[in-house]
N, C-alpha and C positions, 0 to 999 in steps of 0.2 A: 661442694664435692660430694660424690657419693659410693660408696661403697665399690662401684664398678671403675669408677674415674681410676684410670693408672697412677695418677696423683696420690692418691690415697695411700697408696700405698708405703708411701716415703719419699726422700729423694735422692734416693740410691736406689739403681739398676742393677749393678754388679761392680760386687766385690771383691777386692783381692788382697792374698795373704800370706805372707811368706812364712816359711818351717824352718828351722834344722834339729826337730827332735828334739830340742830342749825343753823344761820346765815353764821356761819363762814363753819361749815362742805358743808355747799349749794356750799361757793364757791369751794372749793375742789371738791366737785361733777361736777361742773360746767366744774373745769379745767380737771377734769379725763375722762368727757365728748367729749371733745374737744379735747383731745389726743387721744383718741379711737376715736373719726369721722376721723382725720387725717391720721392714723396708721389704720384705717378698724379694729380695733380690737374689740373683746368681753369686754363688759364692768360688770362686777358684782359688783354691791351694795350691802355690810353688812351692820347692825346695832346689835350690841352686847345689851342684855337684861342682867337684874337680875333674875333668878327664883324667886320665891314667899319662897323658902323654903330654897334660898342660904343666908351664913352668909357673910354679907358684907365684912367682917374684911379676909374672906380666898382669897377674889379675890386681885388681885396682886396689883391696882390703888393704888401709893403712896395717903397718907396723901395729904391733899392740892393740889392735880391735877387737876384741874378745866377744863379738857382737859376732863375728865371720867363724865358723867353726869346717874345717876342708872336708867334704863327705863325697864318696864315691854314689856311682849312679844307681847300685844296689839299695844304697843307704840311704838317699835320696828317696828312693820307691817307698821305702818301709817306710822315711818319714811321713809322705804326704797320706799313706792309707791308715797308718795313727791317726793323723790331723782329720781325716774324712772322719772319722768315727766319733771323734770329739766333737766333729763343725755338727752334725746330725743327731748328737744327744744331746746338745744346743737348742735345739728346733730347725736349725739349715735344711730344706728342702732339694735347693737346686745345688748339688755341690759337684765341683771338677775338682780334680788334681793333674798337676803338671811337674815334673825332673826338666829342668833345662842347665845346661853346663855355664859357669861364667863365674863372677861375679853376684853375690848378691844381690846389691844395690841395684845393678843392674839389669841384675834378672828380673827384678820384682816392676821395676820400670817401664822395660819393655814389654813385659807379659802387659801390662794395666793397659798402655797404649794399643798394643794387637786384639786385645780383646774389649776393649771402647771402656772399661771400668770408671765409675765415677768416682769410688775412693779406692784408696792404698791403706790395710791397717797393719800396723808394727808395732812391736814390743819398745820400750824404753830401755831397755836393756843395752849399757854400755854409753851411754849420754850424758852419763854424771863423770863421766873418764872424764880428765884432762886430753887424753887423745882426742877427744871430741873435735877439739878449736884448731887442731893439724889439718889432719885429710878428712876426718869426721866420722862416726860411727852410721852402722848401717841404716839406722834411724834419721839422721842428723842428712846424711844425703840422699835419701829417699825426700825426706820433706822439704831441700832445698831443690828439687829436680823435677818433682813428677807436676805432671800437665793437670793433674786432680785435686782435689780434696785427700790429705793424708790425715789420721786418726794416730795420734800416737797413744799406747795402753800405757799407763804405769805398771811397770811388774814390778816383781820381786827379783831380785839379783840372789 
């Protein structure tokens, strides 16, 4: 291989990262950051929101997930141009951010597949729950679902 081979570079293209402003999601960004400066990959920032007019009860976030935190699509915004700023004193070069309404798990899902991403990376946050082994934390169904390579970070709780 040589320095020009796209190879080279890693084997990861683009990456993606889901937010909700927390501590722990920071370091996930932090590490999604740092795999994309490594890898030259594109790096996309989600943050999943509530509509104003969505009923809580229809979105999928088991009972007790403390991984799903419900943020409106202001809060949403703030979050992902925090996480920009984090992913780029990182070394991240290529960084997007995205607010999509839903679900978590799902959002982070569907963004990966619309936008062809070879991994998913997530915080561990909430997977030592017993809620886990229920409907499963945002972690726990992101890495039984996506069509990619999932990275899950240990964080801090």
């Amino acid at each position: 291989m040589t320095a020009s081979d796209p190879a080279a570079a890693g084997p990861y293209h683009h990456v993606v990262v889901g937010t909700d402003g927390s501590a722990t999601a920071a370091q996930a960004v932090g590490h999604a950051a740092q795999l994309a400066s490594a890898c030259r990959a594109k790096l996309t920032i989600v943050s999943a929101y509530t509509r104003r007019d969505a009923n809580l009860a229809e979105l999928s976030a088991p009972p007790g997930d403390d991984d799903w935190v419900a943020t409106d699509a202001a809060g949403a915004e703030d979050h992902v141009i925090a996480a920009q700023a984090i992913a780029r004193s990182r070394g991240a070069e290529q960084v997007a951010g995205r607010t999509e309404a839903g679900d978590p798990a799902a959002v982070l899902l569907d963004l990966a597949s619309e936008v062809g991403a070879d991994v998913i990376v997530v915080g561990s946050r909430g997977m030592a729950a017993a809620s886990r082994f229920l409907l499963g934390s945002v972690p726990n169904r992101v890495s039984h679902h996506a069509d990619c390579d999932v990275v899950i970070v240990r964080t801090a709780d």
